[in-house]
C-alpha positions as CSV (number, residue, x, y, z in Angstrom):
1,X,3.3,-3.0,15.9
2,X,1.1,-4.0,13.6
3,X,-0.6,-7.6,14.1
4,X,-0.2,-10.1,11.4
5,X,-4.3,-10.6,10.9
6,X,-4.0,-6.6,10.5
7,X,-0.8,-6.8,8.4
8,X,-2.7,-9.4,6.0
9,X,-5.9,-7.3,5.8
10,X,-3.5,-4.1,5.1
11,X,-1.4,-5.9,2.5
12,X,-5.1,-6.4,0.5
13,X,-6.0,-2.6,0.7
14,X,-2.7,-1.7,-0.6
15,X,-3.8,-3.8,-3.8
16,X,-5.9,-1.5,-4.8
17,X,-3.8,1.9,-3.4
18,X,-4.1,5.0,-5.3
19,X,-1.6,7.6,-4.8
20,X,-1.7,11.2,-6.5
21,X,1.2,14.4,-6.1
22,X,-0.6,17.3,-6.0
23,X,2.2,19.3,-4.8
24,X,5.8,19.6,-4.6
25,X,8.5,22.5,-3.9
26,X,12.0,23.5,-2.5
27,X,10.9,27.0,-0.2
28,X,12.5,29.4,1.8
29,X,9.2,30.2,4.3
30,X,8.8,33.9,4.9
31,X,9.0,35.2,8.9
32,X,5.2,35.0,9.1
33,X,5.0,31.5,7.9
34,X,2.2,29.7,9.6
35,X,-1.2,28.4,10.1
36,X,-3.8,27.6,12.9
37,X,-6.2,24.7,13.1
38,X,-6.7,23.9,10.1
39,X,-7.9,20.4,8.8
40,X,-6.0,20.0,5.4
41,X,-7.6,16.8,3.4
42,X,-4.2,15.7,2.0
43,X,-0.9,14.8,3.7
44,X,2.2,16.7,4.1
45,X,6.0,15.6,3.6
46,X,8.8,18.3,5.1
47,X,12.1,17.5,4.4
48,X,13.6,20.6,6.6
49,X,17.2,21.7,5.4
50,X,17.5,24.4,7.5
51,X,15.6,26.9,10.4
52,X,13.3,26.5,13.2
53,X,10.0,26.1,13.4
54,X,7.0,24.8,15.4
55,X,4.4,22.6,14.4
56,X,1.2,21.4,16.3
57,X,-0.4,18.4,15.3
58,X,-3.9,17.7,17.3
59,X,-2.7,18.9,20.7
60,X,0.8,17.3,20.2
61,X,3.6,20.1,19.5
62,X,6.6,19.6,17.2
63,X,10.2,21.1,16.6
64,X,11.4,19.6,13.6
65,X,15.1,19.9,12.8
66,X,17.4,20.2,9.9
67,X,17.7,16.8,8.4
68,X,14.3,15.6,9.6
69,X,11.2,14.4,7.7
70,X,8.0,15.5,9.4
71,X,4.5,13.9,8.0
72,X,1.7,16.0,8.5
73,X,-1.6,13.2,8.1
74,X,-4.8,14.2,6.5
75,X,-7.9,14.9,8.2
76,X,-5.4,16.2,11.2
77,X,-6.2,19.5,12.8
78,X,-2.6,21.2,12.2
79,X,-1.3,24.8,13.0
80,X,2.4,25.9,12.7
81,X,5.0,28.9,12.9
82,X,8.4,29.8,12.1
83,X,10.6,30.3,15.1
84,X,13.6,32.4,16.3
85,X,13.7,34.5,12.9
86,X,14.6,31.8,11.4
87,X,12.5,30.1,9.5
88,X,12.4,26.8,7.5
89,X,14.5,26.4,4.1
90,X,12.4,23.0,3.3
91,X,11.5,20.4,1.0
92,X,7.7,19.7,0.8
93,X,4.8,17.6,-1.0
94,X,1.4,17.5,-0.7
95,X,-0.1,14.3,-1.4
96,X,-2.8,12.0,-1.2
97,X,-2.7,7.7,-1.0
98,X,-6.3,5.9,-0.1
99,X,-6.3,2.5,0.4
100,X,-9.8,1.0,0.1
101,X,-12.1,4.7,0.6
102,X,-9.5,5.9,3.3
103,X,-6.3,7.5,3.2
104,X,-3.2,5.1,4.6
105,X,-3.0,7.6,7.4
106,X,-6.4,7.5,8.4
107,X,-6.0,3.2,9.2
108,X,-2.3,3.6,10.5
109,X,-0.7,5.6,13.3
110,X,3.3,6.2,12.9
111,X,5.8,8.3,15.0
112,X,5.4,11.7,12.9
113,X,9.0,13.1,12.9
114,X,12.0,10.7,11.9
115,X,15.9,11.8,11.3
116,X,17.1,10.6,8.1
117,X,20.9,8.9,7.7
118,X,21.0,9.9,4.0
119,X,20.1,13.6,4.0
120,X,21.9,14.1,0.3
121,X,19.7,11.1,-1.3
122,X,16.9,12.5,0.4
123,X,17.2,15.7,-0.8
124,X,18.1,14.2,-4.3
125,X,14.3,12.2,-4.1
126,X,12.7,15.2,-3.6
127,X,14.3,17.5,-6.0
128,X,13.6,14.7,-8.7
129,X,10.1,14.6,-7.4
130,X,9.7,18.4,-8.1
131,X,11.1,18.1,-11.4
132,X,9.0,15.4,-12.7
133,X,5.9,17.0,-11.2
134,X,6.8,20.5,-13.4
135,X,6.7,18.5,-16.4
136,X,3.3,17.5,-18.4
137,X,3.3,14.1,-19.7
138,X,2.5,10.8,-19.2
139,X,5.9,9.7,-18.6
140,X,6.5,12.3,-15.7
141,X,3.2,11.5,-13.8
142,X,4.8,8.2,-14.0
143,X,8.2,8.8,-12.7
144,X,6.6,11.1,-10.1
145,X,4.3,8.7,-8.6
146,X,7.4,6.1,-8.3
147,X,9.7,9.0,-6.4
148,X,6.8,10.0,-3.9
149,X,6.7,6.1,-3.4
150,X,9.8,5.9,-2.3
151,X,9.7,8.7,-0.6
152,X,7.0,7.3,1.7
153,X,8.4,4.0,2.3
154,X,11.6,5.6,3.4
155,X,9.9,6.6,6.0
156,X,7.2,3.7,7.0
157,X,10.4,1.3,7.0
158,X,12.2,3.6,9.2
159,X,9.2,3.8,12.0
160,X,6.7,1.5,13.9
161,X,3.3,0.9,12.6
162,X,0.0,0.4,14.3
163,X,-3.3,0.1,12.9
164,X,-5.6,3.0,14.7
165,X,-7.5,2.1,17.6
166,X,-10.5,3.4,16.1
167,X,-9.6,1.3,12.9
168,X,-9.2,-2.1,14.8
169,X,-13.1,-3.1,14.3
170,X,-12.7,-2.7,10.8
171,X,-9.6,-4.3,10.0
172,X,-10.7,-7.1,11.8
173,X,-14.2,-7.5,9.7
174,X,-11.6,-7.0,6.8
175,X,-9.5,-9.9,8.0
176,X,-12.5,-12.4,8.3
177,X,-13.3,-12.1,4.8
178,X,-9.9,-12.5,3.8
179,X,-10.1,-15.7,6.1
180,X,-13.2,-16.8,5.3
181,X,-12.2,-16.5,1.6
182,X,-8.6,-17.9,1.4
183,X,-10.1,-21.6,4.1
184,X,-12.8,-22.1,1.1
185,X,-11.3,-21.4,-1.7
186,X,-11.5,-25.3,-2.7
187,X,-15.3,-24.8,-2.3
188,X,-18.0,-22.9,-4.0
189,X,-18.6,-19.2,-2.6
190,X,-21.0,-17.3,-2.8
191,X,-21.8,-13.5,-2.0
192,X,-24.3,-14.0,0.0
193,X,-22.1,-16.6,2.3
194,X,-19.1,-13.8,2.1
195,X,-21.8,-11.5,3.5
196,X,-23.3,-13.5,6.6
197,X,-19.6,-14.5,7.5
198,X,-19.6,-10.8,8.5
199,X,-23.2,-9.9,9.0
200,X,-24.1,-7.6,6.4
201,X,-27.1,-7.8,4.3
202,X,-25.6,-9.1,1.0
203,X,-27.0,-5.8,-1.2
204,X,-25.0,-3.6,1.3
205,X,-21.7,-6.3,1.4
206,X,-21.0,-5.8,-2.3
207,X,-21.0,-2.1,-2.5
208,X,-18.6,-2.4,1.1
209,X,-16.5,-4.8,-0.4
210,X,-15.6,-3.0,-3.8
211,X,-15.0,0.1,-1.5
212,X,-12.2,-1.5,0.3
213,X,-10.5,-3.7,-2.2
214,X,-11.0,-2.2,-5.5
215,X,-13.4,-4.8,-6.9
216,X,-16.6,-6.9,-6.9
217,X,-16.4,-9.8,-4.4
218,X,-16.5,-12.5,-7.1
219,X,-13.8,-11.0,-9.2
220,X,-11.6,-10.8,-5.8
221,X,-12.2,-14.2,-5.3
222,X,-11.0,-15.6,-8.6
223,X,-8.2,-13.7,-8.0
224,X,-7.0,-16.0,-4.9
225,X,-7.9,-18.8,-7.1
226,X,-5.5,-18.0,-9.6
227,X,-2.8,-16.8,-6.4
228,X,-3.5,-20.5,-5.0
229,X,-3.3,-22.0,-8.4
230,X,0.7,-20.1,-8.7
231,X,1.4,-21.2,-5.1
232,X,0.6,-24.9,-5.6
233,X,1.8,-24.9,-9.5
234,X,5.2,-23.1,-8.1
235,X,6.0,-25.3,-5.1
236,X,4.4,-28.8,-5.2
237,X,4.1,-31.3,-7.6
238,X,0.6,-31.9,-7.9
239,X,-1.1,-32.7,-11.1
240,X,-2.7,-30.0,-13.5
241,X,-6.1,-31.5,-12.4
242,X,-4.8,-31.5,-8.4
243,X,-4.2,-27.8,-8.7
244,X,-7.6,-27.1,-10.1
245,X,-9.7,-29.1,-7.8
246,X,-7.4,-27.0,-4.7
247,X,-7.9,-23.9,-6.1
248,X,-11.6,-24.3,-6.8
249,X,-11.8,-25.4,-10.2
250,X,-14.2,-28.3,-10.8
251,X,-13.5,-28.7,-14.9
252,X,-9.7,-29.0,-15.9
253,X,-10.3,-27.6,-19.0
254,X,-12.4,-24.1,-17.5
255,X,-9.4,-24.2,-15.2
256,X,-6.7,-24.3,-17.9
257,X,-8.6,-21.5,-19.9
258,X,-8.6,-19.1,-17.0
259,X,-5.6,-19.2,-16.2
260,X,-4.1,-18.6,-19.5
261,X,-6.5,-15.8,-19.5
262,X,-5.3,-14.3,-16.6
263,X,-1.5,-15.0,-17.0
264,X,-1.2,-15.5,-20.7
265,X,0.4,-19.1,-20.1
266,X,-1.4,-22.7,-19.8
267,X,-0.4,-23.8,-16.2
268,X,2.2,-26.4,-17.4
269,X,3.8,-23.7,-19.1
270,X,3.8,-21.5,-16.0
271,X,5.1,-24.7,-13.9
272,X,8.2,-25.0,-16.6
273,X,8.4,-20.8,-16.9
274,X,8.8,-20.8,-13.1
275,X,11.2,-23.6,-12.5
276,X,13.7,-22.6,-15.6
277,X,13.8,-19.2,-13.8
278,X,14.7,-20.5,-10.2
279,X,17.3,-22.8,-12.4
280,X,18.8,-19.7,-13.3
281,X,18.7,-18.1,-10.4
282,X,20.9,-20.8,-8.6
283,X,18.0,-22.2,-6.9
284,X,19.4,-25.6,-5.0
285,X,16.2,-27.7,-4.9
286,X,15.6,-27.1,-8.7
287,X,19.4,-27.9,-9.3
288,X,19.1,-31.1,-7.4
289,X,15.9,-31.8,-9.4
290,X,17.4,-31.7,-13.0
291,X,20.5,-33.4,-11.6
């Protein structure tokens, strides 16, 4: 299972996750279906509906059944075959999904082959996948990117997840500027600090950093500011200036303007936006408040 330092670090590359269909179909495979070694640099989803087949993934073999959804990871040496004369009627995607500059796959090991209780919503995801990927607009790379989502976390919330073994020293470097970031975030930070918490030249740090979360270190940095800012607004009663100091704002007044900025409301606003909606909601706390 995954670690909660490695959980944390792999909540923050998901920020910034990218994820692109290049290929989905319904297909009756022929008797000759198959392939041997090869190193595909995308992921596989089969969805088998019916047939036999045999699939090899390193130097672990597979038999995937009817009503089974087999994940094929990128970057894996894979070969396969139809079996028995009867080969696979299946759904399939190709895909792609980096987090930071790697795929998911490629930090994360899962159990490969799962059996899914809902076969007929299954097979209704996937035939709406293909039919938004036929279609050419903006709407339909949309739709599709939300269906393939789905798709995946069907199965990642239906198996174990580990971080890769050879992955472990880098989500752990990843973590420790997560930590080092979210314990100061009341203080001035600076790049170069970031970078000697992890001992990397500070020229070499910024160019790692944007790599794995999607941005420059500064900008990830004001980010948890404003995150910290929404925590304390949300669920203490500290002043406006309270909040700021916490959250790493010297000046009331820059703090006020970049939050608005970032979340179109003043924080006092936000405060009132936030507590009217838990009012709504039922919330008991807020109810006693206004009581």
């Amino acid at each position: 299972m995954v670690r909660t330092s490695e959980q944390h670090a792999l909540s923050e590359l998901l920020q910034s996750l990218q994820l692109k269909l290049l290929m989905a179909h319904k297909t009756q495979v022929s008797l000759n279906w198959g392939e041997t070694n090869s190193v595909p640099e995308y992921n596989k989803l089969y969805f088998i509906c019916e047939g036999e087949g045999w699939i090899r993934i390193g130097n672990d073999d597979y038999y995937p059944k009817p009503g089974q959804l087999f994940l094929t990871p990128a970057h894996t040496k894979i070969s396969f075959s139809s079996l028995n004369h009867r080969p696979y009627l299946k759904y399939w995607c190709h895909f792609n999904i980096m987090a930071g500059p790697l795929d998911l796959f490629q930090w994360i090991g899962v159990p490969l082959c799962i059996n899914i209780q809902d076969t007929n919503r299954m097979m209704r995801l996937f035939h709406e996948l293909i039919e938004w990927h036929k279609q050419d607009s903006i709407v339909a790379r949309l739709r599709e990117k939300a269906v393939l989502l789905e798709i995946i976390s069907c199965f990642l919330e239906s198996v174990p997840i580990r971080v890769l073994q050879h992955r472990t020293e880098e989500m752990n470097r990843l973590n420790v500027i997560q930590q080092y970031v979210d314990s100061r975030l009341h203080m001035s930070i600076s790049v170069d600090q970031m970078a000697e918490a992890v001992h990397l030249h500070p020229n070499y740090f910024s160019s790692y950093f944007k790599k794995h979360f999607g941005m420059p270190p500064l900008k990830y940095v004001s980010r948890k500011r404003i995150d910290r800012a929404k925590q304390l607004l949300t669920t203490t009663s500290r002043s406006i200036k309270e909040v700021a100091d916490q959250s790493g704002f010297k000046e009331t007044n820059h703090f006020t303007k970049f939050f608005r900025k970032e979340t179109n409301l003043t924080p006092t606003d936000y405060r009132t936006a936030y507590s009217e909606k838990r009012l709504l909601q039922g919330d008991d706390s807020i109810i006693k408040a206004h009581s």
